[in-house]
C-alpha positions as a LaTeX table, in Angstrom:
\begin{tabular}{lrrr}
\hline
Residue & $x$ (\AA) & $y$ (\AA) & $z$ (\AA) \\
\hline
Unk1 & 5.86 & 46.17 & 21.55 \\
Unk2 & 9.24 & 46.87 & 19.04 \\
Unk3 & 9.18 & 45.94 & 15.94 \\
Unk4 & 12.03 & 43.76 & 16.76 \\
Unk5 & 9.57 & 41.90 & 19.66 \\
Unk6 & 6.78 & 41.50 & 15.70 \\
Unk7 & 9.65 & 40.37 & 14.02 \\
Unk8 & 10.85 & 37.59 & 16.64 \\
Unk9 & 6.57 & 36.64 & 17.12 \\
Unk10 & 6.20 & 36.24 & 13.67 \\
Unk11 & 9.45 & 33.92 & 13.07 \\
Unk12 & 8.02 & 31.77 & 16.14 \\
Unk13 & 4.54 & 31.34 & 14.21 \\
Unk14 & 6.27 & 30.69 & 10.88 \\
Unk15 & 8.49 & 27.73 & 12.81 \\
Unk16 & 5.94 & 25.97 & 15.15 \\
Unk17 & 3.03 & 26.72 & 13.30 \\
Unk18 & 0.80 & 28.75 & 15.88 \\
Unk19 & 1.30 & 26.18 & 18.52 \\
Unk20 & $-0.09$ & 28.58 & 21.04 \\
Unk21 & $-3.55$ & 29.60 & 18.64 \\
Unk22 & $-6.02$ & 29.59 & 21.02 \\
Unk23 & $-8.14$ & 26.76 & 18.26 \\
Unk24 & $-5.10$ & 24.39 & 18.45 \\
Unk25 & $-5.63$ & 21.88 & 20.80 \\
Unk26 & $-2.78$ & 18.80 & 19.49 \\
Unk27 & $-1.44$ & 19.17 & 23.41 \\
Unk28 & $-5.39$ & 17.90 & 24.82 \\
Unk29 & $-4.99$ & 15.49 & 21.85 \\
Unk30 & $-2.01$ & 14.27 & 22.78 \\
Unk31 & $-2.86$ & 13.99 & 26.30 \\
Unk32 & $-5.89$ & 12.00 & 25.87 \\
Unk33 & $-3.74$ & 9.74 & 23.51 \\
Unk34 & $-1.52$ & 8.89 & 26.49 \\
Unk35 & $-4.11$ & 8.94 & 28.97 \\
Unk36 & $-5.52$ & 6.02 & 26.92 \\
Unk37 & $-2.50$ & 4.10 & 26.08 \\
Unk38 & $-1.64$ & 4.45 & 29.65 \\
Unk39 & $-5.12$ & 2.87 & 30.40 \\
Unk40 & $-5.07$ & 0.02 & 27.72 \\
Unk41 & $-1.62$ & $-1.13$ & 28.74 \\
Unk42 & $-2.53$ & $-1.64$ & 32.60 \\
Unk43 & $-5.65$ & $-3.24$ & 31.81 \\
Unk44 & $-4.94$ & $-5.60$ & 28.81 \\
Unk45 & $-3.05$ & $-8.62$ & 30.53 \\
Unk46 & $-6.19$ & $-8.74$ & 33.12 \\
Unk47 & $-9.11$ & $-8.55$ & 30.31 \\
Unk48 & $-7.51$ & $-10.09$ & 27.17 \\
Unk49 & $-9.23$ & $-13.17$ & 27.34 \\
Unk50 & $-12.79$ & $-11.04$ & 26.20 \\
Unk51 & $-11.36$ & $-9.15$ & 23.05 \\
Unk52 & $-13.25$ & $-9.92$ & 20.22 \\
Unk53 & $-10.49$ & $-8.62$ & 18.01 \\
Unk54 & $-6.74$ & $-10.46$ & 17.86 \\
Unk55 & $-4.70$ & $-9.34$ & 20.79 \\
Unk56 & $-2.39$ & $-8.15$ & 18.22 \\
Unk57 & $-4.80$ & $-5.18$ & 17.48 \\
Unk58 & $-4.85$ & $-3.31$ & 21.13 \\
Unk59 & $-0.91$ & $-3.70$ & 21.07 \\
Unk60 & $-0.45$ & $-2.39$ & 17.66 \\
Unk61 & $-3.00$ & 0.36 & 18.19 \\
Unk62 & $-1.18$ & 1.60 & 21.32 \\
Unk63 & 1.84 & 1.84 & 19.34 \\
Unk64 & 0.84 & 3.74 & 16.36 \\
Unk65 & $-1.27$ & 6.12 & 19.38 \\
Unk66 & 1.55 & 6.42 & 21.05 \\
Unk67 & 3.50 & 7.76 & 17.67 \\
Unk68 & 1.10 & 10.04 & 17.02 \\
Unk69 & 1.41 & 11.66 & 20.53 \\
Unk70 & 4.89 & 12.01 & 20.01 \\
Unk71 & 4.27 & 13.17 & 16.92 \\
Unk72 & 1.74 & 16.03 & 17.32 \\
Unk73 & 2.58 & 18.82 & 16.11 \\
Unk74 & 1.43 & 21.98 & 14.63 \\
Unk75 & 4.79 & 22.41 & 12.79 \\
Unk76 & 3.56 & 19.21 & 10.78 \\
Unk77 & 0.21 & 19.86 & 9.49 \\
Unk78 & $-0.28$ & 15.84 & 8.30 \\
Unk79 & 0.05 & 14.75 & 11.81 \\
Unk80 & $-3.26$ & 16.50 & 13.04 \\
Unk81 & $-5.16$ & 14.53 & 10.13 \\
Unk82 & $-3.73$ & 11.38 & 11.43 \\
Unk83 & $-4.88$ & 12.24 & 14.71 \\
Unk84 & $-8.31$ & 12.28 & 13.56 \\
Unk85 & $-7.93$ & 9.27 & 11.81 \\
Unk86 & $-6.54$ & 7.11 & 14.69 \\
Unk87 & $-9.18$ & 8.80 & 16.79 \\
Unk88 & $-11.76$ & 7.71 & 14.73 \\
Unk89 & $-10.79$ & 3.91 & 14.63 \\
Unk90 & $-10.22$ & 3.48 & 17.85 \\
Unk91 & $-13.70$ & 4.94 & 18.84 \\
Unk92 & $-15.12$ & 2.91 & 16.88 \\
Unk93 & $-13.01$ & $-0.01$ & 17.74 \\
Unk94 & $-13.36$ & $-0.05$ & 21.31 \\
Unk95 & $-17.39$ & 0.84 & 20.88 \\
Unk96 & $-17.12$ & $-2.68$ & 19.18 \\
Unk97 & $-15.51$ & $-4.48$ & 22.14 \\
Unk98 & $-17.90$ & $-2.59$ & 24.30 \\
Unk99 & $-21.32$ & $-3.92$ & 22.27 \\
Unk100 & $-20.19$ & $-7.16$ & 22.00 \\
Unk101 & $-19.11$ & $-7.78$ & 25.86 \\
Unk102 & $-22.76$ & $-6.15$ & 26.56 \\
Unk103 & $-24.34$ & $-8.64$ & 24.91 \\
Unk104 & $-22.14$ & $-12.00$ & 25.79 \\
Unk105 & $-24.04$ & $-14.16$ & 28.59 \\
Unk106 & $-20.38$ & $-13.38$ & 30.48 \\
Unk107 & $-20.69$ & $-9.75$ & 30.79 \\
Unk108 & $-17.91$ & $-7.75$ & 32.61 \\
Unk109 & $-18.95$ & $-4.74$ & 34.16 \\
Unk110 & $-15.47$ & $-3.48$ & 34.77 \\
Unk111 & $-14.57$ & $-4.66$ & 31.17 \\
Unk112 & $-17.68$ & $-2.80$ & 29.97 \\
Unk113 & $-17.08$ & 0.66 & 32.23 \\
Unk114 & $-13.02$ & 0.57 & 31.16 \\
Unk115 & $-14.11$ & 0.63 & 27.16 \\
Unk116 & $-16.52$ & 3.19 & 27.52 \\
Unk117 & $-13.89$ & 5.03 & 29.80 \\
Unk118 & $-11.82$ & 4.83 & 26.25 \\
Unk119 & $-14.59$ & 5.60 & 23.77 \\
Unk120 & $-15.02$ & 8.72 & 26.06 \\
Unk121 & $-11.17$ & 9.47 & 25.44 \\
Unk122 & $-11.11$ & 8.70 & 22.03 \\
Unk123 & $-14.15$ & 10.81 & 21.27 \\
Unk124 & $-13.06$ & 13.78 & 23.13 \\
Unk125 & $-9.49$ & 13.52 & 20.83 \\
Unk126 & $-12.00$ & 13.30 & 17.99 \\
Unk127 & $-13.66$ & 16.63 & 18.85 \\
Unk128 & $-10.50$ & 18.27 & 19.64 \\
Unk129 & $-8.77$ & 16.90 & 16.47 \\
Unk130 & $-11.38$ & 17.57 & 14.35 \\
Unk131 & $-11.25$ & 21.49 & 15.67 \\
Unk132 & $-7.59$ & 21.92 & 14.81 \\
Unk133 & $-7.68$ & 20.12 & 11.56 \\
Unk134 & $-10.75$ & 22.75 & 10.66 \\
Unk135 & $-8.83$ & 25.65 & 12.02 \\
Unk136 & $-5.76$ & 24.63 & 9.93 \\
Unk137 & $-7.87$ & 23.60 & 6.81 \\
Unk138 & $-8.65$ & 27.21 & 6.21 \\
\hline
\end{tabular}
C-alpha cells in the first residue's frame, strides 16, 4: 500500500475510532439492543398485567435502549460505558420479573420463556459491551 492509502487509514481510525477493530463489537450491541426493544414492544400490551415493576419502567427502558443503539459508537467512547450500564439493569431487571412470575401461583410460561429470551439478550450485550469497553480502557 502508498503512503497516501496509511495516511487516508489512519485519518479513518482517528475519526470513527477503530470502528472496524476486530475487539469492537458496539454493532452486536446495538443489535441485541433492538432485537430486545423490538421484543418488549410486541409483547408488553399482551403481558402487562404481570409486571411487578410500574408499566412506566419497560416503556422508559425501551426508550433510553433504544438511544443508546442509536447512539453507539466508537467515535464516542462514553456511549460504550452506557451500554454496559443499561445492559446491566435491564438483566437484572427482567431476571426480577422472571423470579417473581416463577414463583406467583399464576405462572405464565410464555411470560416466563419471553424474559429469559431478554435476560439472554441483555447478557450477551453485557459480554460484548464489557469486551469493547476493556479494549478501549487500555
Amino acid at each position: 500500500m502508498d503512503m497516501r492509502g496509511d495516511e487516508d487509514e489512519l485519518k479513518y481510525q482517528v475519526i470513527y475510532g477503530h470502528a472496524n477493530s476486530p475487539n469492537y463489537y458496539g454493532d452486536i450491541v446495538r443489535g441485541l439492543f433492538v432485537a430486545a426493544d423490538v421484543i418488549i414492544l410486541l409483547a408488553l400490551p399482551f403481558f402487562y398485567p404481570r409486571l411487578h415493576v410500574p408499566v412506566i419502567v419497560p416503556v422508559t427502558g425501551v426508550i433510553i435502549s433504544g438511544l443508546a443503539a442509536g447512539l453507539t459508537s466508537a467515535r464516542f467512547k462514553w456511549t460504550l460505558g452506557a451500554n454496559t450500564l443499561i445492559s446491566v439493569v435491564a438483566l437484572a431487571l427482567l431476571e426480577y420479573c422472571a423470579l417473581m412470575n416463577y414463583r406467583s401461583p399464576s405462572m405464565s410460561t410464555v411470560y416466563l420463556f419471553l424474559n429469559q429470551v431478554l435476560v439472554l439478550l441483555y447478557f450477551f450485550a453485557l459480554y460484548y459491551s464489557v469486551q469493547t469497553l476493556r479494549k478501549w480502557m487500555k
